[in-house]
Each structure stands twice: as structure tokens, then as C-alpha cells.
Z-matrix of the N, CA and C atoms (Angstrom, degrees):
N
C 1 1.451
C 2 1.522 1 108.82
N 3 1.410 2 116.34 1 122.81
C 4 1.471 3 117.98 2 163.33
C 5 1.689 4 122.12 3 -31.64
N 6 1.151 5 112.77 4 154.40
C 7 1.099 6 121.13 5 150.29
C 8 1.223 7 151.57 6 -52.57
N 9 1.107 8 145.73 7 65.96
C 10 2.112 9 120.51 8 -154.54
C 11 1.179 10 124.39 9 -93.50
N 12 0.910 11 119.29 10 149.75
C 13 1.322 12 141.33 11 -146.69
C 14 1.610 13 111.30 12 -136.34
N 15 1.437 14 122.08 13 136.26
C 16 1.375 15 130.64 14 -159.05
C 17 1.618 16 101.35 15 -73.22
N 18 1.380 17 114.02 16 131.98
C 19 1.547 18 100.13 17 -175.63
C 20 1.592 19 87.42 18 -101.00
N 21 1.016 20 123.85 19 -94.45
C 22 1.765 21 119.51 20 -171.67
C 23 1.976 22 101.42 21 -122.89
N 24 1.697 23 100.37 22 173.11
C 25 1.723 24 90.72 23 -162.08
C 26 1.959 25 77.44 24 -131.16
N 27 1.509 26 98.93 25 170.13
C 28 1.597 27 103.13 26 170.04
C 29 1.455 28 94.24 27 -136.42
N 30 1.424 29 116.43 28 118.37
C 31 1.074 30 138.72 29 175.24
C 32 1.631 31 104.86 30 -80.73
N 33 1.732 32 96.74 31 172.55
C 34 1.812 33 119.25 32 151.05
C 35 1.455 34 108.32 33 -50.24
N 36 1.244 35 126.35 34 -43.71
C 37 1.742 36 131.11 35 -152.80
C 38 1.941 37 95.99 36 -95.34
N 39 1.386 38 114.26 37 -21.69
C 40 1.377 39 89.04 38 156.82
C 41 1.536 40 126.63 39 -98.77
N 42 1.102 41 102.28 40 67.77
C 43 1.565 42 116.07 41 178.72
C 44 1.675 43 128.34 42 173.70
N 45 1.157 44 117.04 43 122.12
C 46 1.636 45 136.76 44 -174.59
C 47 1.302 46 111.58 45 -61.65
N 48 1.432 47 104.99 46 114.21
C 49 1.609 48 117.41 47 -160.82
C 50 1.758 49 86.09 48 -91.99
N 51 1.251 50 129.84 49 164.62
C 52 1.177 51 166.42 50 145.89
C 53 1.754 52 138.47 51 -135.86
N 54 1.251 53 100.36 52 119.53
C 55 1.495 54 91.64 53 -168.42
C 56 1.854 55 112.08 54 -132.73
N 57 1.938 56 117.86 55 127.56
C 58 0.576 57 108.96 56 -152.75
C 59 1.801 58 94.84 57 -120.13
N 60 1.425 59 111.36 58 -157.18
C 61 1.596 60 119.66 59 164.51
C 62 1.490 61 96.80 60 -83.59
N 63 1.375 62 96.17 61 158.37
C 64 1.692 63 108.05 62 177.53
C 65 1.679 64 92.75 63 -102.50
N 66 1.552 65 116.83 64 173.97
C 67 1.176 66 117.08 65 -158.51
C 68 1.822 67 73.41 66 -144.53
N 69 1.426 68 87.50 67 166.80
C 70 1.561 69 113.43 68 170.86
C 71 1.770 70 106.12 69 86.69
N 72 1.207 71 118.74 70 -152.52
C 73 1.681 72 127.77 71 -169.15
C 74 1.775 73 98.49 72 -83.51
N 75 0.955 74 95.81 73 140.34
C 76 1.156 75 107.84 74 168.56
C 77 1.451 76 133.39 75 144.98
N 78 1.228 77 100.39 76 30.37
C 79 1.381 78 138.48 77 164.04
C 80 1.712 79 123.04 78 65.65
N 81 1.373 80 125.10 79 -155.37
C 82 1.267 81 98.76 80 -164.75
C 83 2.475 82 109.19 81 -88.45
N 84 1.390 83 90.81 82 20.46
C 85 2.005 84 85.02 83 -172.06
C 86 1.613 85 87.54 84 -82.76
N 87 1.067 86 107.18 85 -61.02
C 88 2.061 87 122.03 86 156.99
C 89 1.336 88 108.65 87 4.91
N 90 1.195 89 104.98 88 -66.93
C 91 1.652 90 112.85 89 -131.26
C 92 1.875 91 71.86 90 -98.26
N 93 1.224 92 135.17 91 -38.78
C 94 1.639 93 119.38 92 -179.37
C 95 1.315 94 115.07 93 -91.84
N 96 1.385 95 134.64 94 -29.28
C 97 1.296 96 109.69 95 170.33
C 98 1.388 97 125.20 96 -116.20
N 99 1.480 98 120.42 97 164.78
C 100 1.364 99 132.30 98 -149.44
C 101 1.540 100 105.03 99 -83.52
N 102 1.094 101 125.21 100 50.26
C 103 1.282 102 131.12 101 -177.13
C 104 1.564 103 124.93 102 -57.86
N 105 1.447 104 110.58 103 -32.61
C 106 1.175 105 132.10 104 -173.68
C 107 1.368 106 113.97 105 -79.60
N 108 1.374 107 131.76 106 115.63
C 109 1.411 108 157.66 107 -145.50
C 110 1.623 109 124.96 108 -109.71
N 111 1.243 110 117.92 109 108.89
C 112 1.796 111 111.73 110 -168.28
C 113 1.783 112 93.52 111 -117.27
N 114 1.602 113 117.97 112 121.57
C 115 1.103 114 103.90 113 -172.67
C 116 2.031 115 96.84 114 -120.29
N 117 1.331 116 105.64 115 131.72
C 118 1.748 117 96.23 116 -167.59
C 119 1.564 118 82.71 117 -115.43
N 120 1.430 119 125.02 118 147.47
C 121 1.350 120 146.82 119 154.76
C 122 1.633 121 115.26 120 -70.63
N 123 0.990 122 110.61 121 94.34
C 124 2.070 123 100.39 122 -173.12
C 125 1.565 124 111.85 123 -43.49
N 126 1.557 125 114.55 124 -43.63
C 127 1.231 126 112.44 125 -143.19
C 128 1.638 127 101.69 126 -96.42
N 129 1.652 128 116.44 127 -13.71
C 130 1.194 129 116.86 128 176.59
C 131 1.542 130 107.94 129 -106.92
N 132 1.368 131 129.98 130 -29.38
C 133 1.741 132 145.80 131 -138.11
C 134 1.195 133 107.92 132 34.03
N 135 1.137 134 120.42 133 63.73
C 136 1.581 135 128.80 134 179.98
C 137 2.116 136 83.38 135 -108.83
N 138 1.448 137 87.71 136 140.64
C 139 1.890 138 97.94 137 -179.85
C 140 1.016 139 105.03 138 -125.19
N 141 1.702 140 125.84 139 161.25
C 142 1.268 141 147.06 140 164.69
C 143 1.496 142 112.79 141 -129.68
N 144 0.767 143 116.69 142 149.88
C 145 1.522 144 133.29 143 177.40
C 146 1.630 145 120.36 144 -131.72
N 147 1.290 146 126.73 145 111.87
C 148 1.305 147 114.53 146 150.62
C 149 1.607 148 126.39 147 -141.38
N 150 1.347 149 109.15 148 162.80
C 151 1.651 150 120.91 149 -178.09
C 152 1.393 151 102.50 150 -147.82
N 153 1.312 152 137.22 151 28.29
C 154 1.337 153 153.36 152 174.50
C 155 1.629 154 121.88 153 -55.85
N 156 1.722 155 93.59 154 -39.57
C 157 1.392 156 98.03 155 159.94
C 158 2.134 157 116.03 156 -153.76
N 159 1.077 158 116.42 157 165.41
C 160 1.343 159 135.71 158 -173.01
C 161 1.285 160 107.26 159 -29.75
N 162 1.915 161 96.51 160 -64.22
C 163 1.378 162 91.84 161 173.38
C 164 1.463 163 132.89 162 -90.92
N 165 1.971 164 108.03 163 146.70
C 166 1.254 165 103.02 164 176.39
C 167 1.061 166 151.50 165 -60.56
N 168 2.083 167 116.17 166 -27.91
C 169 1.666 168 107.99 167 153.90
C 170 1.118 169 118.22 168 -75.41
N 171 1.295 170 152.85 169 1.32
C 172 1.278 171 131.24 170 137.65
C 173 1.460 172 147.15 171 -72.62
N 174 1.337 173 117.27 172 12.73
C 175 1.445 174 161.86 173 -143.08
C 176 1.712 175 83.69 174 -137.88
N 177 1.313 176 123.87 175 -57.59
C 178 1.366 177 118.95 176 -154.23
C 179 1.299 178 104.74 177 -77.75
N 180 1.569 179 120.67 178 -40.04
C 181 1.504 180 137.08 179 -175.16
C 182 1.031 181 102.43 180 -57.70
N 183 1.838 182 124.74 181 -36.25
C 184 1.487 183 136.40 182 -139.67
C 185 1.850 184 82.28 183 -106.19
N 186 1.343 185 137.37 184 -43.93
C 187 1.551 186 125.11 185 178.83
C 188 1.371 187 112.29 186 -70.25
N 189 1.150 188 133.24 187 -17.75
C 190 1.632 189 152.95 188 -175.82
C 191 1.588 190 103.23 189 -93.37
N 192 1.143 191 122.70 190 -50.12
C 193 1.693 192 96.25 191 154.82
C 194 1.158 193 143.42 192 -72.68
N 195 1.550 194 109.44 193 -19.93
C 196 1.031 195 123.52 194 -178.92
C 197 1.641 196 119.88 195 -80.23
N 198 1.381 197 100.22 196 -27.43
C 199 1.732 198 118.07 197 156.48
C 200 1.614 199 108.52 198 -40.16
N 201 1.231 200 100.76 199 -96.26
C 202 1.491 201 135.66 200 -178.23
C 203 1.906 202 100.78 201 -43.95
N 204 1.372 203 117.23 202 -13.26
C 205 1.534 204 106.23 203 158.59
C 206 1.497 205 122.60 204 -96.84
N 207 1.336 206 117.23 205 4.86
C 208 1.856 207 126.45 206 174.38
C 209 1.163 208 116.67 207 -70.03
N 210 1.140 209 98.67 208 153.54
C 211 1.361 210 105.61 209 -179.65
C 212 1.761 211 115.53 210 -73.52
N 213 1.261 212 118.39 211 -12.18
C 214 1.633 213 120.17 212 175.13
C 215 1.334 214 101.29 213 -98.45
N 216 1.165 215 143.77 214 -4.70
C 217 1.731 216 140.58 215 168.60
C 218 1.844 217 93.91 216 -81.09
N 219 1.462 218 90.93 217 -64.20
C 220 1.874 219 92.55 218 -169.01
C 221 1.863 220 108.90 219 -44.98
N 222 1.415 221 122.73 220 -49.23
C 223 1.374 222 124.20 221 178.65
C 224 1.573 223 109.23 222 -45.03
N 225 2.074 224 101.89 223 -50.01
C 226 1.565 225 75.06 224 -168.67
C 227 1.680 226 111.83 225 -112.49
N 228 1.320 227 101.54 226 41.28
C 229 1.386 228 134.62 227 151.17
C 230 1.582 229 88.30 228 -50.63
N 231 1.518 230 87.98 229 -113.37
C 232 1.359 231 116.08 230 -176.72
C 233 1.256 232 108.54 231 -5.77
N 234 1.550 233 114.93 232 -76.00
C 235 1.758 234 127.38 233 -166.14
C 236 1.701 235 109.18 234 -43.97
N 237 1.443 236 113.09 235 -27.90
C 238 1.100 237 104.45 236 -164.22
C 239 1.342 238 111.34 237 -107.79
N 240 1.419 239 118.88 238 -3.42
C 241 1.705 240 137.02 239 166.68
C 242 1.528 241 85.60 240 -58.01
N 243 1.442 242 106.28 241 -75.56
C 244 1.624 243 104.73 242 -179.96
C 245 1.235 244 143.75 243 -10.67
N 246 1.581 245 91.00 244 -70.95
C 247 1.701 246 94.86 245 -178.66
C 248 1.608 247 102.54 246 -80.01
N 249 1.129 248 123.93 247 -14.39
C 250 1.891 249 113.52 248 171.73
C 251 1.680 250 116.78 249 -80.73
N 252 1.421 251 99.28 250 -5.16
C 253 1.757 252 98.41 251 168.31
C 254 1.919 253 104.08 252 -100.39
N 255 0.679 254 81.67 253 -32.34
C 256 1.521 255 97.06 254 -177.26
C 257 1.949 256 117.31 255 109.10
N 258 1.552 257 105.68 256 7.83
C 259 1.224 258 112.52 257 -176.87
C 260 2.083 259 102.17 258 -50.50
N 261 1.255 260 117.44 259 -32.76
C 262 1.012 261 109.01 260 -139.06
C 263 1.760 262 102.65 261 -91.43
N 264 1.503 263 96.61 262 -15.44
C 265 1.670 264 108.23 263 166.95
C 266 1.180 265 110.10 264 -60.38
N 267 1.855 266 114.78 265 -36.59
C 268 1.705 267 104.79 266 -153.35
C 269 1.609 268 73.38 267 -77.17
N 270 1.034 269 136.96 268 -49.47
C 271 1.842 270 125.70 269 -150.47
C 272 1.246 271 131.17 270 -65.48
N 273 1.603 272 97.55 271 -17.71
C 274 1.610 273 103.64 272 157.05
C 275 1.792 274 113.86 273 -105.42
N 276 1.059 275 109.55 274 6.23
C 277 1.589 276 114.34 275 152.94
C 278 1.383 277 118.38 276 -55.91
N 279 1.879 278 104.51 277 -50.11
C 280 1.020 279 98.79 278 -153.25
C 281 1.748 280 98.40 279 -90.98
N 282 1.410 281 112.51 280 -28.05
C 283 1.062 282 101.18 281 169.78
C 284 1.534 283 135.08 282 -46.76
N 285 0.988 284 96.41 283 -55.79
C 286 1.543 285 109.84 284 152.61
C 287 1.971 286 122.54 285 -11.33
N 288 1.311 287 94.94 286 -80.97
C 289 0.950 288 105.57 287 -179.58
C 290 2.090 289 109.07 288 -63.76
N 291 0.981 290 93.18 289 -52.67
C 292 1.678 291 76.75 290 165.23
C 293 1.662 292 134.56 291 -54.73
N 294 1.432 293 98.33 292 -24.53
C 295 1.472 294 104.56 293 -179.42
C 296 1.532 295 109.87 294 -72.69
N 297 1.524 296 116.93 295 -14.64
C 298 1.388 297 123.22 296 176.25
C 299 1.474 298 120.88 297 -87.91
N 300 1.354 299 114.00 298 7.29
C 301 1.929 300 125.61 299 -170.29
C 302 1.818 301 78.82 300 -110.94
N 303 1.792 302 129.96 301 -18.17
C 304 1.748 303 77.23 302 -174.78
C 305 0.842 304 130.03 303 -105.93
N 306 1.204 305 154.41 304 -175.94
C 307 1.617 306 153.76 305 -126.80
C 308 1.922 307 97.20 306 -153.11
N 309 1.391 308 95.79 307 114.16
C 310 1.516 309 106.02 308 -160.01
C 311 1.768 310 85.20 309 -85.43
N 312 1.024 311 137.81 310 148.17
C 313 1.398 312 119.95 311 126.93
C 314 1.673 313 120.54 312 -142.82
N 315 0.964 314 127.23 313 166.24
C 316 1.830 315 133.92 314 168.37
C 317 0.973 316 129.47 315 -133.95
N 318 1.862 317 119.87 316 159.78
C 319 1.449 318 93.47 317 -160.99
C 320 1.448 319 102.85 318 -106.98
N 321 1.231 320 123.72 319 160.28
C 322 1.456 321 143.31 320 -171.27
C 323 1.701 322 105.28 321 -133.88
N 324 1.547 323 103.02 322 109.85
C 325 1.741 324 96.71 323 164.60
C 326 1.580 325 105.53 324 55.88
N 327 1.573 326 116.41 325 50.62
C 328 1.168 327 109.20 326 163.95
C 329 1.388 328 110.41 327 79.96
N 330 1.514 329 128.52 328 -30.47
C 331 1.724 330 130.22 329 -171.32
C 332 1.660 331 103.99 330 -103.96
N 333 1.167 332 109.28 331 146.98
C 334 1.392 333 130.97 332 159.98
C 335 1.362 334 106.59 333 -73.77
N 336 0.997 335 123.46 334 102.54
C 337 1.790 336 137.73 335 150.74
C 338 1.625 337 133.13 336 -79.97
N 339 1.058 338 127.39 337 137.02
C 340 1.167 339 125.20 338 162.77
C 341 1.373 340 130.95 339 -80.66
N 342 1.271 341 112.47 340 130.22
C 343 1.613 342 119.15 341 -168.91
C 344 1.620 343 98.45 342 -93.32
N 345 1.276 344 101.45 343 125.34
C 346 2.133 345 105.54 344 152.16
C 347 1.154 346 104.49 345 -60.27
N 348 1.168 347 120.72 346 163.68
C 349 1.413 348 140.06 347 138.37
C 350 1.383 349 122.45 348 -56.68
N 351 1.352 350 125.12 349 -44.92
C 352 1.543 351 146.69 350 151.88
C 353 1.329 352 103.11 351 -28.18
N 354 1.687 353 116.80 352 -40.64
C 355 1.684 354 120.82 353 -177.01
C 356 1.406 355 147.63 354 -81.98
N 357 1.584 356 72.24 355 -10.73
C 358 1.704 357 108.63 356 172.02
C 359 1.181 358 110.70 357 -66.48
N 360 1.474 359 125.35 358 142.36
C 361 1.291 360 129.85 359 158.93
C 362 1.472 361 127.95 360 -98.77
N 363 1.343 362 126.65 361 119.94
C 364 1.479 363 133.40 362 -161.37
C 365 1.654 364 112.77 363 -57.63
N 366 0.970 365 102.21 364 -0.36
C 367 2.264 366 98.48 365 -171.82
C 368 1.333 367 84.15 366 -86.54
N 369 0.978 368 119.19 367 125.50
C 370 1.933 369 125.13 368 -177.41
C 371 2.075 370 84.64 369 -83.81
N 372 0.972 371 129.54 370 -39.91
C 373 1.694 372 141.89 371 161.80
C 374 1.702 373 111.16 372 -27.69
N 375 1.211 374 122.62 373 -49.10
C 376 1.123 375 154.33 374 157.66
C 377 1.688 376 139.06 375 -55.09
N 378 1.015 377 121.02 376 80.14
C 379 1.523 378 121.12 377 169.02
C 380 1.273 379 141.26 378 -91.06
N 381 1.219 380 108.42 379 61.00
C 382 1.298 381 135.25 380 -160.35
C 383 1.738 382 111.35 381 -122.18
N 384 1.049 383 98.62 382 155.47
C 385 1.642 384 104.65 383 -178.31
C 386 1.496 385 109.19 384 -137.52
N 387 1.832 386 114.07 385 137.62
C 388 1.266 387 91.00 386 166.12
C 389 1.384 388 130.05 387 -100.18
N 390 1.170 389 138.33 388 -165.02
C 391 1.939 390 130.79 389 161.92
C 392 1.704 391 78.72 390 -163.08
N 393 1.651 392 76.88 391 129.95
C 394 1.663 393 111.89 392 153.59
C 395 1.200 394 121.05 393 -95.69
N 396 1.250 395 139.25 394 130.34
C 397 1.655 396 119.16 395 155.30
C 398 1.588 397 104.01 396 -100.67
């Protein structure tokens, strides 16, 4: 079995702590201090939230998992496993190369024509084609 080796980590420091009052029962420590915890991921904006309990690092642990279990952390989880193995070069390699097998065409006067690439016009804004004769 291979070896493994740490690819990258997501800390406390990549992400903007906020801390508020907790709401609901819990008598008057509650209702004065800011116990309640908003934890945002910069690089994904995947959030957590907690007020689960009194105290705030355990509130903080509890918005930080709850981050890192969303569905916008897990996506750019993934995306970014990718491009640090390098899987994610070969996949637009290969795309690439497939995008060059397809066969554009439109119709003109009733006929199916084939479009160049040469005929394309670069304003992606733009859907237009040209023809020279």
C-alpha cells in the first residue's frame, strides 16, 4: 500500500468568524453574551451556524462542522482535490480535444450547412456567424 501524504488542510484562519446572542430559552447568560457562532469558508462561502450550547468554542467547533458538511464546501472540496492532483488538467485536456471532433452546422434557406471555426465570431455576447464567398 502507498504511502499518503497530506495534500492541503482547511483551518479556523480560512474562514470569517462572527459571533452573535443566542436566541430561545436559556436564561439570562444567553440573552447577554454573544455565544452564538457564524462560521463562512472564504474560498468556498459555504456557512455554519451554531448556538447549540452557552459556550462559544463549542458553538465554534459545532459552526465549523457544520460548514465543512454543505453541500458548497463538499463541491469545492472536490474541485480543488482536483486541480492539486492534477486530475483536473487531464479533464479539460480531454475535453478539449473532444470539443474539436464536433461538427457545427446551421440552417440557411432551408439547408443544413457547415460552419468553420474560422466563421465563428469571438464576442461569446454575440450569435452571429460569418461567410465569405
Amino acid at each position: 500500500m502507498s504511502e499518503r501524504k497530506l495534500l492541503f488542510s482547511v483551518t479556523k484562519d480560512d474562514c470569517d468568524w462572527s459571533y452573535t446572542k443566542g436566541t430561545g430559552a436559556g436564561g439570562q447568560k444567553r440573552n447577554k453574551t454573544s455565544s452564538a457562532v457564524h462560521c463562512k469558508h472564504r474560498a468556498s462561502g459555504a456557512k455554519g451556524y451554531s448556538e447549540a450550547s452557552r459556550s462559544q468554542p463549542e458553538n465554534k467547533r459545532d459552526a465549523f462542522v457544520k460548514m465543512v458538511n454543505t453541500e458548497e464546501f463538499k463541491r469545492w472540496h472536490k474541485t480543488e482535490t482536483m486541480k492539486r492532483t492534477g486530475l483536473m488538467a487531464a479533464i479539460d485536456q480531454k475535453v478539449a480535444e473532444e470539443l474539436t471532433k464536433i461538427k457545427i452546422e446551421i440552417r440557411i434557406d432551408g439547408k443544413w450547412v457547415e460552419v468553420r471555426e474560422d466563421q465563428l465570431v469571438d464576442d461569446p455576447d454575440d450569435f452571429k456567424f460569418e461567410v465569405s464567398i
